[in-house]
C-alpha positions as CSV (number, residue, x, y, z in Angstrom):
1,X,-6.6,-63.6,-15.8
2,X,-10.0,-65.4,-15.6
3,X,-11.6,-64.7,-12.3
4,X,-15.4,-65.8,-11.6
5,X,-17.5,-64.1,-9.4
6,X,-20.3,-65.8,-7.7
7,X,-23.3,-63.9,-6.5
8,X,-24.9,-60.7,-8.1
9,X,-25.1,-58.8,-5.2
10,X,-23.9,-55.6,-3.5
11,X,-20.4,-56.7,-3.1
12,X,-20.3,-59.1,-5.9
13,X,-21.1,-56.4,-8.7
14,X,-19.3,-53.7,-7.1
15,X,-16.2,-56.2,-7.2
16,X,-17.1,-57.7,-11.0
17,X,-17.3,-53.5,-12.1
18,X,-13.4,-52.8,-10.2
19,X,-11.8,-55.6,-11.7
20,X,-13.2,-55.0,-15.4
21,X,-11.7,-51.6,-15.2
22,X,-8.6,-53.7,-15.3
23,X,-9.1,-55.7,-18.5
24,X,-9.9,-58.9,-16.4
25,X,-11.5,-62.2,-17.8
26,X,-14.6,-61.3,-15.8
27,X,-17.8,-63.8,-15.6
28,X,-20.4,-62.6,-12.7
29,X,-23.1,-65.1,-12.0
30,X,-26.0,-65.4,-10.3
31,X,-29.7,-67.4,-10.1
32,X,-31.3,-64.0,-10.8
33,X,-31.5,-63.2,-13.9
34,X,-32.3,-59.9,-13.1
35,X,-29.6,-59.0,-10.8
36,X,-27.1,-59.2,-14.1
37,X,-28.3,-56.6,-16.1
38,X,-26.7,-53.1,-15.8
39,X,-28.1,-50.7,-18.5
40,X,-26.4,-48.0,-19.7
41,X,-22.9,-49.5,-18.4
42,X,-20.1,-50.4,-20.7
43,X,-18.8,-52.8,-18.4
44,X,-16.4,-55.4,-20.2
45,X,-17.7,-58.6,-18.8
46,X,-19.7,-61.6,-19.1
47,X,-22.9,-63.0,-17.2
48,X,-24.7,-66.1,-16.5
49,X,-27.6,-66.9,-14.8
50,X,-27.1,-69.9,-13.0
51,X,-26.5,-71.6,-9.8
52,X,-23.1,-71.3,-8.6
53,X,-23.8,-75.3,-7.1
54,X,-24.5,-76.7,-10.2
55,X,-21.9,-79.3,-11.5
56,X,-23.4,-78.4,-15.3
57,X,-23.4,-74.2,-14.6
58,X,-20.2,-74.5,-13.4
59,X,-18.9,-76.6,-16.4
60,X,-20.7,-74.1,-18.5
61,X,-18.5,-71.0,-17.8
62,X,-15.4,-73.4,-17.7
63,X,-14.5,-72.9,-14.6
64,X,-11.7,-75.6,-15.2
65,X,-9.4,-72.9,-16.5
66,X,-10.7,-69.9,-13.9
67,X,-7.4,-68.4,-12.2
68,X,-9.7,-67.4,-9.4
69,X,-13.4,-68.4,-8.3
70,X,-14.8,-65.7,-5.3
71,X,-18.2,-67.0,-3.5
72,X,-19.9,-64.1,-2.4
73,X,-23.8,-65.1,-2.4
74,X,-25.4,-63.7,0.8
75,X,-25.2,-67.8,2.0
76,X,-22.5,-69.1,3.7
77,X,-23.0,-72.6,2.9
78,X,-23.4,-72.2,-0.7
79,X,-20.3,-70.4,-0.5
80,X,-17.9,-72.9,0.9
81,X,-19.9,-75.7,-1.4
82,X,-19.3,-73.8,-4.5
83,X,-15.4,-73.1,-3.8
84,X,-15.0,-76.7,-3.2
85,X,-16.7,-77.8,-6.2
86,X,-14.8,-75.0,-8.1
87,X,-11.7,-76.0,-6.9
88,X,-12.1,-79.9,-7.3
89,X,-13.1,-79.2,-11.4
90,X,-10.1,-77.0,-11.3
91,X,-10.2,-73.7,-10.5
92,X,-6.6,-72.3,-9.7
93,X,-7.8,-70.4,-6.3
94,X,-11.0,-69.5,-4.1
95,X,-12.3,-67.2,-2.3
96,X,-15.2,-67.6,-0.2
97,X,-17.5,-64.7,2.3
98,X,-18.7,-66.4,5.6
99,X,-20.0,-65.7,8.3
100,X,-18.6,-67.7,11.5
101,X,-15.2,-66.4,12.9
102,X,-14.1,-70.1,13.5
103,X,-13.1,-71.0,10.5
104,X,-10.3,-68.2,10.4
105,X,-9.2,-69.3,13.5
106,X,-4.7,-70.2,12.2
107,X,-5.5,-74.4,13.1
108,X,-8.3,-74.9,10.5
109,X,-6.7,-73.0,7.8
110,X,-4.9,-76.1,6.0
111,X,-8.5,-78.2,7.0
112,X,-10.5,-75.2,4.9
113,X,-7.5,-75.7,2.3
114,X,-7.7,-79.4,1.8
115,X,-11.1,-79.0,1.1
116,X,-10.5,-76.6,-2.2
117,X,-11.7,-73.3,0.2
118,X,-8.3,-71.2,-0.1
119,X,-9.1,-68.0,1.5
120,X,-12.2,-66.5,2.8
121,X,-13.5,-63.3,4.5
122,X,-16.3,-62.7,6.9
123,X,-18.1,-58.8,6.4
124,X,-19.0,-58.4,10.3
125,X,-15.3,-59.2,11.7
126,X,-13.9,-56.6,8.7
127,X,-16.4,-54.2,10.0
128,X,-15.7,-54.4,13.6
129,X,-12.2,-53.8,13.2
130,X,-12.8,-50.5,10.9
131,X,-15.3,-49.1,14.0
132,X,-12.2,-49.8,16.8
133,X,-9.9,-48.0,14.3
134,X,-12.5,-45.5,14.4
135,X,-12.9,-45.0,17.9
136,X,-9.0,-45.4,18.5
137,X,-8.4,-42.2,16.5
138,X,-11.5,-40.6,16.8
139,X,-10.8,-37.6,15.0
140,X,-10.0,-39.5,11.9
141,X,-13.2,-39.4,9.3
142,X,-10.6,-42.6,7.0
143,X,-7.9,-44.3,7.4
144,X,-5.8,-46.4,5.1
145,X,-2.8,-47.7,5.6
146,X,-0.9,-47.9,2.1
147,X,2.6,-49.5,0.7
148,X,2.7,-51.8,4.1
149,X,1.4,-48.6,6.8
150,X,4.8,-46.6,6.0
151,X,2.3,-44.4,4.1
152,X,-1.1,-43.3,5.6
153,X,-4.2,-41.7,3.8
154,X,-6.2,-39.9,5.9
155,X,-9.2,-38.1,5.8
156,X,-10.5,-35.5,7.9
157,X,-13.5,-33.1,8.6
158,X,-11.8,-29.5,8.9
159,X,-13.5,-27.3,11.4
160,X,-13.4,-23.1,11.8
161,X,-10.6,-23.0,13.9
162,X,-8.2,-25.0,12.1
163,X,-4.9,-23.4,10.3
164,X,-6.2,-24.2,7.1
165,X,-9.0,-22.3,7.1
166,X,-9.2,-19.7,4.2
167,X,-5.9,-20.7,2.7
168,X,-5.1,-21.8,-0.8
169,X,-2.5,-25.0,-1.0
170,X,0.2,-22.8,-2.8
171,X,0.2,-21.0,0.8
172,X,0.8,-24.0,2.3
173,X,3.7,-25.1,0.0
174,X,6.2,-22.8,1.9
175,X,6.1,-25.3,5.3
176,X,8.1,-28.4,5.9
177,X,6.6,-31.5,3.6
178,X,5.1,-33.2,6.1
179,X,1.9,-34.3,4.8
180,X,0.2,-33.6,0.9
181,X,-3.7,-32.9,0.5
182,X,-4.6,-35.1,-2.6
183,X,-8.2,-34.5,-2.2
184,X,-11.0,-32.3,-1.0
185,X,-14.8,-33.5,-0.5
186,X,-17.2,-30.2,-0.9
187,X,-20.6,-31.0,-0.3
188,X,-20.3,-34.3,-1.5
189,X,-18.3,-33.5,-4.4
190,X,-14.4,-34.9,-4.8
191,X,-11.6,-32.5,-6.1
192,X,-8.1,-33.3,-6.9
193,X,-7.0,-29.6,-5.7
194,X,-4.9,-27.6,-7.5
195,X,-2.2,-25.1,-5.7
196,X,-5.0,-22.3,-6.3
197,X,-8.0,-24.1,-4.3
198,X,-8.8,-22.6,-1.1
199,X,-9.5,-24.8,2.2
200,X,-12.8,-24.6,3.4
201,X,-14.5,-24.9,6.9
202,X,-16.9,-27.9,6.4
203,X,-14.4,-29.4,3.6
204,X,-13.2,-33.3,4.2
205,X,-9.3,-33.2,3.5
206,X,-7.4,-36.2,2.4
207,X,-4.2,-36.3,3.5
208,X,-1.2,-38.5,2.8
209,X,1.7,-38.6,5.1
210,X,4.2,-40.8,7.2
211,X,3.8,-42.1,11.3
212,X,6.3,-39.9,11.6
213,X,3.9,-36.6,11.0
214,X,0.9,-38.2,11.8
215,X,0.1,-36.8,15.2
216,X,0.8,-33.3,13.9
217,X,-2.7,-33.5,11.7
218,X,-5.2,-33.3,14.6
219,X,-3.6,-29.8,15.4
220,X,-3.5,-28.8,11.5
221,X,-7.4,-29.9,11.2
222,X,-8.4,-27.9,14.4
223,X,-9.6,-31.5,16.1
224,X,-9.2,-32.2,19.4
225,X,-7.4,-35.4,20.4
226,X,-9.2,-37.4,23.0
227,X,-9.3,-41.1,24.4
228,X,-12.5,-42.9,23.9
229,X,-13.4,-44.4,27.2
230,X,-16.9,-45.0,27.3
231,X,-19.0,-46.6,24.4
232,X,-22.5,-47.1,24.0
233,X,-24.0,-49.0,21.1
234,X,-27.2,-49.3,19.7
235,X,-27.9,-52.5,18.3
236,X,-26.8,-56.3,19.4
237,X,-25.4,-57.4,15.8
238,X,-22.8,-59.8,14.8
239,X,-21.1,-56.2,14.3
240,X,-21.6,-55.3,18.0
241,X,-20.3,-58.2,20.0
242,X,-17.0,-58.1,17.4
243,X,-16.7,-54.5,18.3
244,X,-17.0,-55.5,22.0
245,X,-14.8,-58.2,21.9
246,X,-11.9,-56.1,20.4
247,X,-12.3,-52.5,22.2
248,X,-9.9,-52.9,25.2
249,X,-10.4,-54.3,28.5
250,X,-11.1,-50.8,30.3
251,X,-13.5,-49.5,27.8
252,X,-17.2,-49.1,29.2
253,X,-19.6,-49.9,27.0
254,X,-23.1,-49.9,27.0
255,X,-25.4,-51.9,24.4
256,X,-28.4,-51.2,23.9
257,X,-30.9,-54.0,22.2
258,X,-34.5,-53.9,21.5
259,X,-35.3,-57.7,21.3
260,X,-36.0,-59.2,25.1
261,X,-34.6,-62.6,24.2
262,X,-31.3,-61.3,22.0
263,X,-30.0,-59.4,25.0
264,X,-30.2,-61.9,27.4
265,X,-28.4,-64.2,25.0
266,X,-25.5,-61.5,24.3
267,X,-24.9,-61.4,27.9
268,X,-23.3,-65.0,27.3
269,X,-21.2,-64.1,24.7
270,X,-19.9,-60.2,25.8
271,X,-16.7,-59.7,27.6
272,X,-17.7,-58.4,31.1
273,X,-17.0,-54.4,30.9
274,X,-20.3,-54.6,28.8
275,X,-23.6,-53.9,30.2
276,X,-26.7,-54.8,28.1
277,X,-30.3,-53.1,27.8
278,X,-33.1,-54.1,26.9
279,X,-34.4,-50.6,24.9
280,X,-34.7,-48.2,22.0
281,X,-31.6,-46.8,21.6
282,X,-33.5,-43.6,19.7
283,X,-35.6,-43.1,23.1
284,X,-34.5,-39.8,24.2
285,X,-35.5,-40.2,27.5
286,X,-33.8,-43.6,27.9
287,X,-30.5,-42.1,26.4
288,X,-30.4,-39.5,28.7
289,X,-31.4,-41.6,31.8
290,X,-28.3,-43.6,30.9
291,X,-25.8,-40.9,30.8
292,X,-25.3,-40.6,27.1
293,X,-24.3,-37.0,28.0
294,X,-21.0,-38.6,29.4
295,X,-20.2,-41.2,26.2
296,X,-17.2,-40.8,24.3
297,X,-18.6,-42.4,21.4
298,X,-22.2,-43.6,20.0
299,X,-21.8,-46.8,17.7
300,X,-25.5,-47.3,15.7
301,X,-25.2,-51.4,14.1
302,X,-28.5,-51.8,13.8
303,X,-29.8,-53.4,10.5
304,X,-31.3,-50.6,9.9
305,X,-29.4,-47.6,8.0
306,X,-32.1,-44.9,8.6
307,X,-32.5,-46.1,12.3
308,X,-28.5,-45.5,12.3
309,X,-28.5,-42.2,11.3
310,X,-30.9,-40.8,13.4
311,X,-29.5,-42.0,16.4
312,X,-26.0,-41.0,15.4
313,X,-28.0,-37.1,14.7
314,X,-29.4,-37.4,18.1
315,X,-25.6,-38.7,20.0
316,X,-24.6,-35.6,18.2
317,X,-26.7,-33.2,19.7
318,X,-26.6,-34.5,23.3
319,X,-23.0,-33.7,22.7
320,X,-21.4,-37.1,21.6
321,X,-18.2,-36.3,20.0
322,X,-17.3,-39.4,18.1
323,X,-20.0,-41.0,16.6
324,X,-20.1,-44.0,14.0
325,X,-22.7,-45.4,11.7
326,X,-23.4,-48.5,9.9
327,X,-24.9,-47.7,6.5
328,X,-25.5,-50.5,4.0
329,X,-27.5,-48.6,1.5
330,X,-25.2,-46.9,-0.7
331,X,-27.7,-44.4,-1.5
332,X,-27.9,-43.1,2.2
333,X,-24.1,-42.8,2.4
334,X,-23.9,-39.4,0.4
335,X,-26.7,-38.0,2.9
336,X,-24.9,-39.4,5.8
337,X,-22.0,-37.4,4.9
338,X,-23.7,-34.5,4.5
339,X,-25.8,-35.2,7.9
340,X,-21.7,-34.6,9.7
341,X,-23.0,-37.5,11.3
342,X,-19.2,-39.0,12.0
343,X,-17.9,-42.4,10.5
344,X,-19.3,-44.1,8.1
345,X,-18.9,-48.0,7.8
346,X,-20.3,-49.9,5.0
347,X,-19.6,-53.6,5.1
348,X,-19.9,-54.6,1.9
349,X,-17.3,-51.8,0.9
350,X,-14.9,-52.9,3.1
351,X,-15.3,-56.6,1.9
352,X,-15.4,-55.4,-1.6
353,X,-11.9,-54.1,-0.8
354,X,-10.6,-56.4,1.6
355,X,-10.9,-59.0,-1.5
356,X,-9.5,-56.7,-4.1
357,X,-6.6,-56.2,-1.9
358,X,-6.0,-59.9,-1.7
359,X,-6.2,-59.7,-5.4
360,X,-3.5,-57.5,-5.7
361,X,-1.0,-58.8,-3.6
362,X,-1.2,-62.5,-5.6
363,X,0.2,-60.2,-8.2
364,X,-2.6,-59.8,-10.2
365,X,-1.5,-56.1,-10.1
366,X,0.6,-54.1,-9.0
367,X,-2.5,-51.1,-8.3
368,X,-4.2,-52.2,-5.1
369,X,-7.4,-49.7,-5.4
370,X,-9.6,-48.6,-2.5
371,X,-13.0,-46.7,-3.3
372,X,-13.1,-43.7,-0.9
373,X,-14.7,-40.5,-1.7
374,X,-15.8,-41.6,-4.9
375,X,-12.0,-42.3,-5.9
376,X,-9.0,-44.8,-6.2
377,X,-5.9,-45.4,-4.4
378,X,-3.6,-46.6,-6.3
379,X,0.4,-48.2,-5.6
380,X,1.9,-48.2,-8.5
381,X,5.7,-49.1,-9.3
382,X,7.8,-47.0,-11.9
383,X,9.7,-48.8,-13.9
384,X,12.5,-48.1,-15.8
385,X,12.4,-45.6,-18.5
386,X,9.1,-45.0,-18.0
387,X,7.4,-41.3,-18.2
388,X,7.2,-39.8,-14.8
389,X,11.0,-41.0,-14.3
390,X,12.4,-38.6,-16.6
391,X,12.0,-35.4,-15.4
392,X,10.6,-33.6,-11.5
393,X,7.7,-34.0,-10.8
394,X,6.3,-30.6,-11.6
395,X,7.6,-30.8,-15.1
396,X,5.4,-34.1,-16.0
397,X,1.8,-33.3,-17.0
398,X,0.0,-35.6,-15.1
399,X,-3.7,-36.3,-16.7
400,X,-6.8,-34.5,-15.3
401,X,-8.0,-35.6,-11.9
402,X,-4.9,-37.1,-10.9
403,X,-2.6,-36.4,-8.5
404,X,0.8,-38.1,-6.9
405,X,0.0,-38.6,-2.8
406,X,4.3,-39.9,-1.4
407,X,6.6,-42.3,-2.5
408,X,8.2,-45.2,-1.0
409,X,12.4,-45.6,-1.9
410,X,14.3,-48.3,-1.0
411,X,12.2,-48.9,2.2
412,X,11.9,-45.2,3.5
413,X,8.5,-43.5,2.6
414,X,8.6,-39.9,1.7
415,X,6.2,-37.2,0.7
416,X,6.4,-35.8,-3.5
417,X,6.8,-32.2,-4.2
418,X,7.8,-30.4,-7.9
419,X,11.0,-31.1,-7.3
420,X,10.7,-35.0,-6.8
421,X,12.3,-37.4,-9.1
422,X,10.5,-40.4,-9.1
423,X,13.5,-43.4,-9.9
424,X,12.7,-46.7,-10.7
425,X,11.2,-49.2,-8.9
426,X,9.9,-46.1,-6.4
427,X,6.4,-47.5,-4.8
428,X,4.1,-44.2,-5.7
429,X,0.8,-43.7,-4.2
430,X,-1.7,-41.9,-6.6
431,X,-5.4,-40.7,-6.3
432,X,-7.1,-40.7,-9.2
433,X,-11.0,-39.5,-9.6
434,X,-13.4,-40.5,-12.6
435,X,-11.6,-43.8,-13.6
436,X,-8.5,-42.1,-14.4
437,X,-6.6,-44.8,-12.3
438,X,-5.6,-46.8,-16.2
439,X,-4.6,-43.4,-17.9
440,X,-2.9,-43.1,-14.6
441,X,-0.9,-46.4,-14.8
442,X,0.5,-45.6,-18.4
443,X,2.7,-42.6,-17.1
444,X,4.9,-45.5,-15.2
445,X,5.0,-48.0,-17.6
């Protein structure tokens, strides 16, 4: 499949590197000559520096014959333009990232597609939506909903007084398969335990399991199950009056912005159980003035990762319990981890995978792959007379770093244990660490 990526940037690269994992047709082009050289990668895929506006650039990489064109420049505009250029010289599908809600509204959908602009994706809404998932389950660290939410993935920050504490996995073998731990994070290090790894206090479990056992995890982890009631958030981003907008009716929120003029225009476009100031949300004084001692949750969407984290620290120790930070450097996210500073969201992540999910569901493949903890997701179908249906599950030697997270069969999901046997056609979720995920992929096959 020849898919062309427009726009060099954090999301466009990060996408351009998952798909040529996949033996793609990948060409990744951008103005910047710069922003297309990787050294020391062994990427399988092609470059261009060039303008993805230009009738002759866009002739130049044939983009006549792409199966897919994706616009993800950091301008909107130049987006749709270039998808409806693309698409009018012939490319199969687009994809374009914007940034005004409007367009996704249901009635402009087939005026977007009559102009060559199939489907598109806008960062701030995705991100929004991940912080409400956040705050709805506040114990959650992540949460991904796999093989159409009959699966879930979550992950989770174990403290001292959980059950797990101390124990290796073989121990916990002997209970009812409710749930399977296919990863631990250990000071920002990702393991595919084995039956002989001990859980530690500190450690991030994964988790896969079913609705059915989900609310039993909060007791397992040692969290405490609470509803999140009153908000405050620092920082009046596109990211902030989403967030307001879909938190429910009898949340309280507070939102706290440090430009005059912005916060008297967000009181025109905030639903009315939101209160705006005008202040420095990492004033100590002001926080405590305004009751931050009494907050459910501290949301930092500032444009400003470092800014975030702090004030996320300081929520913490005024005895915030859920708090959640936007971080768009990637290299503060490890740190941020390590900080216990409560959710992470990174934008251009969640866009990265957002698209890559729509990828995967045009059949382009049958793995859809999320990066979380360093790892992939993968759903993969087993088809006939390949390896892993031949024999349990504990008699197939699965490769290094890989591990098999529940099943789906006929419609009914169900966790794997040695004595599974995958059949075919089985929808099997499996993490996979250090680009295992096409090694993976053979065993069903």
């Amino acid at each position: 499949m020849k898919i062309v990526i427009a726009g060099a940037g954090a999301v466009g690269t990060h996408l351009a590197k998952l798909l040529s994992l996949e033996n793609q047709d990948i060409i990744l082009m951008d103005p910047d000559r710069d922003k297309l050289s990787f050294p020391g990668s062994n990427l399988e895929m092609m470059t261009m520096a060039g303008s993805c506006t230009s009738l002759k650039d866009l002739t130049e990489i044939d983009v006549k014959n792409a199966d897919l064109f994706i616009a993800v420049t950091p301008e909107e505009s130049v987006n749709i333009t270039a998808c409806m250029l693309a698409s009018n010289m012939g490319a199969k599908k687009t994809f374009a990232r914007i940034d005004n809600y409007e367009y996704l509204l249901p009635k402009n959908k087939e005026f977007f597609e009559k102009l060559g602009v199939n489907s598109m994706v806008y960062p701030e809404m995705l991100a929004a939506k991940e912080i409400v998932s956040a705050l709805k389950r506040p114990w959650v660290r992540q949460w991904v909903e796999l093989c159409g939410g009959a699966i879930i993935l979550v992950g989770v920050k174990i403290r001292g007084n959980s059950d797990l504490v101390n124990k290796h996995l073989y121990d916990l073998g002997h209970e009812v398969k409710k749930f399977h731990i296919v990863a631990i994070k250990r000071n920002n290090v990702t393991i595919i335990p084995t039956g002989s790894d001990m859980v530690l206090a500190g450690d991030i479990l994964f988790f896969t399991t079913t609705k059915e056992h989900i609310e039993e995890l909060p007791r397992i982890a040692g969290k405490e199950v609470f509803d999140v009631k009153n908000v405050m958030i620092m920082g009046g981003s596109r990211i902030a009056i989403r967030t307001s907008q879909y938190l429910p009716d009898n949340t309280n929120i507070k939102l706290l912005e440090l430009d005059k003029d912005k916060s008297y225009k967000l009181l025109e476009k905030l639903p009315g159980n939101v209160t705006v100031f005008h202040s420095d949300g990492r004033s100590a004084e002001f926080l405590l003035q305004e009751g931050i001692k009494e907050m459910d949750a501290f949301v930092a969407v500032t444009g400003n990762s470092e800014a975030n984290i702090l004030a996320c620290m300081a929520a913490k120790r005024f005895g915030v319990k859920k708090t959640v930070a936007e971080i768009e450097n990637m290299d503060y996210i490890s740190m941020a981890e390590s900080l216990d500073i409560g959710s992470i969201i990174n934008k251009k992540l969640i866009t990265v995978n957002n698209i890559y999910r729509f990828l995967l569901n045009a059949d382009v493949s049958n793995v859809k792959s999320l990066t979380i903890a360093n790892a992939d997701v993968a759903e993969i179908i087993a088809r006939p007379n390949s390896y892993v249906t031949r024999k349990e599950v504990k008699k197939i030697t699965l490769p290094k770093n890989v591990t098999l997270g529940g099943l789906i069969r006929n419609g009914e999901p169900m966790m794997i244990d040695g004595e599974t046997l995958i059949e075919p056609y089985d929808h099997v979720v499996v993490f996979c660490l250090n680009d295992t995920l096409r090694e993976a992929e053979k065993l069903f096959h």
